[in-house]
C-alpha positions as CSV (number, residue, x, y, z in Angstrom):
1,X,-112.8,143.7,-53.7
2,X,-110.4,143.6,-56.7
3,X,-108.8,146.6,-55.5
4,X,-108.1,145.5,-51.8
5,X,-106.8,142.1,-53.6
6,X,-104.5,143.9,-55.8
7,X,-103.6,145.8,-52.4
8,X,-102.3,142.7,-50.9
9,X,-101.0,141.4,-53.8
10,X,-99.0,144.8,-53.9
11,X,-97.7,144.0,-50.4
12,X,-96.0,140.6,-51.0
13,X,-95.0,141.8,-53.9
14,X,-93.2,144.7,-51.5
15,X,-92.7,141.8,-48.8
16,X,-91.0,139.1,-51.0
17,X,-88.1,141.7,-52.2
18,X,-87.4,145.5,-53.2
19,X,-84.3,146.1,-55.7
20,X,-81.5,147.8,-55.4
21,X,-83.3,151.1,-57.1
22,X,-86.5,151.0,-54.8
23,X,-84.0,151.2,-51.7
24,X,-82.2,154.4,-53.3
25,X,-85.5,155.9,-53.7
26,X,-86.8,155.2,-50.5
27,X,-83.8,156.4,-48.7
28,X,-83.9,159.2,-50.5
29,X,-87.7,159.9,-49.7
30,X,-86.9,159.9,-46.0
31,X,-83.1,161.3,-45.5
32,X,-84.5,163.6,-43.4
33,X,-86.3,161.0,-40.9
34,X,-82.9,159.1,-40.7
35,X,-81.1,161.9,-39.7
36,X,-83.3,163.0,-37.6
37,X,-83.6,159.4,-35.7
38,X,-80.5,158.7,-35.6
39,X,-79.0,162.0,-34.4
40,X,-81.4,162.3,-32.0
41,X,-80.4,158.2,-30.4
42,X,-76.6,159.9,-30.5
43,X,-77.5,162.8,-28.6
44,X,-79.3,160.4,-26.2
45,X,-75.7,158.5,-26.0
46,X,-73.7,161.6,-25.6
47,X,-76.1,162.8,-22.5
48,X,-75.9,159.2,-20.8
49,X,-72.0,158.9,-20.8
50,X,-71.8,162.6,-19.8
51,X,-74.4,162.3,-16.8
52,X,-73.6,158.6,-15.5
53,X,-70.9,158.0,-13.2
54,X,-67.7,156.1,-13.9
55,X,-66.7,153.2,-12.2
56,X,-63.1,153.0,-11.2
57,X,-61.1,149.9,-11.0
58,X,-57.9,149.6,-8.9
59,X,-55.9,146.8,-9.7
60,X,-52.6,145.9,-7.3
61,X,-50.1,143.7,-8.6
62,X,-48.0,141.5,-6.9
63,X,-44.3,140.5,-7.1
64,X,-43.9,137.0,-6.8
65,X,-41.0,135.3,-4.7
66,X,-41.2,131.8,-6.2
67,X,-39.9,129.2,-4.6
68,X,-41.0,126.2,-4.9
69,X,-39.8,123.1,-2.7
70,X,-42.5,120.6,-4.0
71,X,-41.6,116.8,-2.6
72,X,-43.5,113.3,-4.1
73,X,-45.3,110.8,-2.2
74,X,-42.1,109.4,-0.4
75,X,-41.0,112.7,0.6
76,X,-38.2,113.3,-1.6
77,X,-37.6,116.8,-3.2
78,X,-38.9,117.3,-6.5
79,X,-36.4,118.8,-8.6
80,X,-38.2,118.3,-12.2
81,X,-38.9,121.8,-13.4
82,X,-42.4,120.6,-14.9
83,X,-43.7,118.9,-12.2
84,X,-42.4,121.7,-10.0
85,X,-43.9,124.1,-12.0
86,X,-47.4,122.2,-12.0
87,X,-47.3,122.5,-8.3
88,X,-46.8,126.0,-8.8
89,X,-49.9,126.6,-10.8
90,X,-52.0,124.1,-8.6
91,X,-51.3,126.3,-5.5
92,X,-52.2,129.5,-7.4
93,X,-55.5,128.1,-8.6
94,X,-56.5,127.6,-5.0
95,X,-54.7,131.5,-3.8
96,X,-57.4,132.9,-6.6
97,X,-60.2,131.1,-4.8
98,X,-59.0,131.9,-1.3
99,X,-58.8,135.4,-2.5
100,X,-62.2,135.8,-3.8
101,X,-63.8,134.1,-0.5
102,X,-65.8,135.5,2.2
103,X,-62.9,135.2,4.6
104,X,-60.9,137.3,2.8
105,X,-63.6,139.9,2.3
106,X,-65.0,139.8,5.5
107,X,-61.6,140.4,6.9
108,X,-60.9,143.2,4.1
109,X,-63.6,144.9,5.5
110,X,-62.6,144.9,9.3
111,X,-59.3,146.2,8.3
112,X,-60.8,148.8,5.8
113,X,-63.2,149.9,9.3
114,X,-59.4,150.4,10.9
115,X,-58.4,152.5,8.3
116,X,-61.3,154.7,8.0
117,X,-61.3,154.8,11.9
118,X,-57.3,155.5,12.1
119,X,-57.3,159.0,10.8
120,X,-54.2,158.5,9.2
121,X,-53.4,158.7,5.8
122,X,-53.6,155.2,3.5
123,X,-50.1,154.9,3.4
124,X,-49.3,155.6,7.1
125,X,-51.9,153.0,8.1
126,X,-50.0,150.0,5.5
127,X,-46.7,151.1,6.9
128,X,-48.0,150.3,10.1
129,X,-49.8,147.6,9.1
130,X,-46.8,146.1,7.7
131,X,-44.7,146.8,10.6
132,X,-46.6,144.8,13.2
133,X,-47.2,142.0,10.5
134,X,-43.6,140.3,12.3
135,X,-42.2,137.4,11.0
136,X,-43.5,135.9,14.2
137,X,-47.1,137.1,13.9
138,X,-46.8,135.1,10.2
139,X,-45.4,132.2,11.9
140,X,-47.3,132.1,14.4
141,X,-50.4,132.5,11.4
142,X,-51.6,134.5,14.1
143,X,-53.8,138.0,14.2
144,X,-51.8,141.3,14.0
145,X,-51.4,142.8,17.5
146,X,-54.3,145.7,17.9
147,X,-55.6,144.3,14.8
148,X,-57.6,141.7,15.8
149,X,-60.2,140.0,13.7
150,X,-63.1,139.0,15.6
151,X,-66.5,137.1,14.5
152,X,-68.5,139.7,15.8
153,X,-66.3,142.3,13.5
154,X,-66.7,140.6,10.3
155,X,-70.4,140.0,11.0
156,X,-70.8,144.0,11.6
157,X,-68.7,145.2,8.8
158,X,-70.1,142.0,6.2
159,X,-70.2,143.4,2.3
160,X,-70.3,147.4,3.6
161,X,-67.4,148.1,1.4
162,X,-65.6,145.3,-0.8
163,X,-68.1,142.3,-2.0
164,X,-68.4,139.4,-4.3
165,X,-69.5,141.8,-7.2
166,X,-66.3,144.4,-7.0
167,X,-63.7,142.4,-6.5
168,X,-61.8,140.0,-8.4
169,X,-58.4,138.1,-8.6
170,X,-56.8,136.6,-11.8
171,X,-53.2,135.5,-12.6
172,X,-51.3,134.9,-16.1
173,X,-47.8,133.7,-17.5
174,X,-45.3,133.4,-19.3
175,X,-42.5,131.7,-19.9
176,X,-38.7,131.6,-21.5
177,X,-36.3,128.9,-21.7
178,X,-35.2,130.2,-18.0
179,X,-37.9,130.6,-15.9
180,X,-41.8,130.6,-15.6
181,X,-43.0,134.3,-14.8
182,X,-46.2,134.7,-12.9
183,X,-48.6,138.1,-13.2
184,X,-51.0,137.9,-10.2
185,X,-53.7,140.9,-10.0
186,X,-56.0,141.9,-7.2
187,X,-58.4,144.7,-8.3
188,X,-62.0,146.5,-6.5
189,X,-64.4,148.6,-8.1
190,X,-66.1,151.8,-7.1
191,X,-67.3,154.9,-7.6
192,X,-64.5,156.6,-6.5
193,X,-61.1,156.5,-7.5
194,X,-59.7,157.4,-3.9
195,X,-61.7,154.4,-2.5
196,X,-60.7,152.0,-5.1
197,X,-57.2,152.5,-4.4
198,X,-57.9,152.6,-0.6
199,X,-59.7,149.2,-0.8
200,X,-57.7,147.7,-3.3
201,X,-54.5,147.8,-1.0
202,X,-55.9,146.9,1.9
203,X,-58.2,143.9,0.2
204,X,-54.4,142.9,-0.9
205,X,-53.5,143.0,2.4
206,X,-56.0,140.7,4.0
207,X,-55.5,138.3,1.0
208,X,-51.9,138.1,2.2
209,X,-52.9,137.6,6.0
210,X,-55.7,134.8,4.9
211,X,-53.2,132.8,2.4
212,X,-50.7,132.8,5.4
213,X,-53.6,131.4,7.5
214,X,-55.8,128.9,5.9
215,X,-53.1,127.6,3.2
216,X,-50.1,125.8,4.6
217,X,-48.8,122.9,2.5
218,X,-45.5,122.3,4.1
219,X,-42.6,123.8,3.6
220,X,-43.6,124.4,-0.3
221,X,-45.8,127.5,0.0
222,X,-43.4,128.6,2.9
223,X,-43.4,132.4,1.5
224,X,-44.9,132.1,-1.9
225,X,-46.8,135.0,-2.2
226,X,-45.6,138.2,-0.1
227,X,-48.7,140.9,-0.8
228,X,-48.0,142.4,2.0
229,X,-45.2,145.0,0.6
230,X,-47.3,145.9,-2.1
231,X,-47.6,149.9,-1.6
232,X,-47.0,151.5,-4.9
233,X,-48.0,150.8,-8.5
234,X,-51.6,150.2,-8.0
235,X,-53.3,151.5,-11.3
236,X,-56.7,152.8,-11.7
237,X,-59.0,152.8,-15.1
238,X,-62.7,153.8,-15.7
239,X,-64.8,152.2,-17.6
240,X,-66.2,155.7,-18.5
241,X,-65.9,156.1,-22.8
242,X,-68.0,158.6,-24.2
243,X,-66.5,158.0,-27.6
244,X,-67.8,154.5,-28.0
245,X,-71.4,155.1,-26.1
246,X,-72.2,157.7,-28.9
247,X,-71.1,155.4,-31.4
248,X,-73.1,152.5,-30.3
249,X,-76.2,155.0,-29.5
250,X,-75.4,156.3,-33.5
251,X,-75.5,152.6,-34.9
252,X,-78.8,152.0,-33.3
253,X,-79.8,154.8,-33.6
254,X,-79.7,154.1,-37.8
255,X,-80.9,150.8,-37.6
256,X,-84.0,151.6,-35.8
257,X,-84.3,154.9,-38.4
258,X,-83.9,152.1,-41.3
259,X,-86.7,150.0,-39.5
260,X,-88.8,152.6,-38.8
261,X,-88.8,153.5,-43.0
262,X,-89.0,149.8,-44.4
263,X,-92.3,149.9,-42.5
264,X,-93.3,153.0,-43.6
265,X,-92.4,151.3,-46.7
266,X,-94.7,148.4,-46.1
267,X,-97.8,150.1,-45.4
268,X,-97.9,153.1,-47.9
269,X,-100.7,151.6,-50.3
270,X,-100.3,154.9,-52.9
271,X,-99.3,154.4,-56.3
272,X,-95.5,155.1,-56.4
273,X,-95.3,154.1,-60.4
274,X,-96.4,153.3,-63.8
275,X,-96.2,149.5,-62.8
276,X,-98.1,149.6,-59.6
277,X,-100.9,151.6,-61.3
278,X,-101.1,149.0,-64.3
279,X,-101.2,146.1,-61.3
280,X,-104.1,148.3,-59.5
281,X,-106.0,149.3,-62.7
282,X,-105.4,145.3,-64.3
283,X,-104.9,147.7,-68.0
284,X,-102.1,149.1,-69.5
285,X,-101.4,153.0,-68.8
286,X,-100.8,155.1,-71.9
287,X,-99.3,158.0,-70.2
288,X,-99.0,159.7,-67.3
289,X,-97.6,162.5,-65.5
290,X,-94.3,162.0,-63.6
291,X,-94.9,165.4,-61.5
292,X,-98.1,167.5,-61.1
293,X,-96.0,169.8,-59.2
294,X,-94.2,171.0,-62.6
295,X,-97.2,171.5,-64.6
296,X,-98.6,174.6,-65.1
């Protein structure tokens, strides 16, 4: 009974704090394990970068032609820069949202059907995209001849190809004692990096068509945004980093290693010491032998 309470006593003790020299020695004890662990969580984070597949994001940016031709409550032009300028950003706040709505996907879809359906190369079927998208079709806000967008398409071809989830639209600026310069980006993710450009295009495409549409305030978004002639530039990242998975895995990897010891730690009731034995025995130890392995 004494024994088991000087056990437990041993524990908190162990429990309540271990110095600076107890660590060394009990990371010296089990280098080994810790390699081991930890190597082993790396060569699990190597094999998962290696076997899983990128992700590819195409981003499309678009050339702004600003001009804005804002007018106040009584219909008179507003020529203060600031207020012009918050005009500006109103209407792009609402183009992001347009963008990311099921409208614009659902007809990003349909036209991405035309294109798989076309057998012509991506950039023969924007050129001809482009070319029947007249100046009368977009003042007209009409549908592009042979182009049509119907209900019953956009119900068919719903989410197949560009959704909520892989898409996204964000703008930034900056700005110099001359003018306010706006950074609008459309991008789509996929598992391809063909796709991703494919889809990326032609979702800026039908974000052009749909602003055109559904957002007319007067003559003051009269040609704001022209997506349309976007054709080149449209980069493409992964998100694929080998590097930094085996790092993390090698972090965690350690940690759990250094968890796995510090219980080892808790639990090993043998005598490790002079001091422990004195606790255990409730006497004082004369002598002892540091190693039975050396003694002959």
């Amino acid at each position: 009974m004494d024994n088991e309470q000087s056990l437990n006593s041993q524990n908190a003790e162990k429990s309540s704090g271990i110095s600076l020299v107890d660590i060394l020695y009990i990371l010296r004890a089990h280098i080994l394990l810790i390699v081991i662990i930890t190597l082993l969580f790396a060569a699990g984070g190597f094999l998962y970068a290696k076997n899983k597949k990128p992700v590819y994001t195409a981003s499309v940016p678009v050339q702004f032609n600003v001009q804005i031709n804002a007018v106040d409550e009584y219909g008179n032009p507003i020529v203060d820069q600031v207020a012009s300028t918050n005009y500006l950003f109103a209407y792009l706040d609402t183009a992001v949202d347009v963008c990311k709505s099921g409208d614009v996907l659902d007809r990003a879809n349909v036209y991405y059907h035309f294109y798989t359906e076309s057998g012509k190369t991506l950039d023969e079927f924007v050129a001809e995209l482009n070319a029947a998208y007249t100046d009368e079709v977009k003042e007209a806000r009409a549908e592009i001849p042979e182009y049509e967008i119907t209900e019953e398409l956009m119900a068919t071809y719903r989410n197949k190809w560009l959704n909520a989830n892989n898409i996204g639209t964000t703008y930034s600026s900056s700005k110099d004692s001359k003018e306010t310069v706006i950074y609008f980006r459309l991008w789509v993710k996929d598992v391809s990096a063909t796709d991703a450009k494919a889809m990326a295009r032609i979702y800026a495409f039908a974000a052009d068509v749909a602003l055109n549409q559904f957002l007319n305030f007067g003559t003051a978004t009269a040609g704001l945004i022209d997506l349309a002639g976007v054709s080149s530039g449209v980069s493409v990242s992964t998100n694929a980093a080998t590097k930094k998975t085996v790092i993390i895995a090698f972090v965690l990897g350690l940690i759990v290693s250094l968890a796995v010891v510090y219980i080892i730690y808790l639990i090993d009731n043998t005598v490790k010491s002079k001091e422990q034995l004195e606790t255990l025995a409730g006497a004082n130890v004369i002598a002892y032998i540091e190693d039975v392995a050396e003694v002959k």
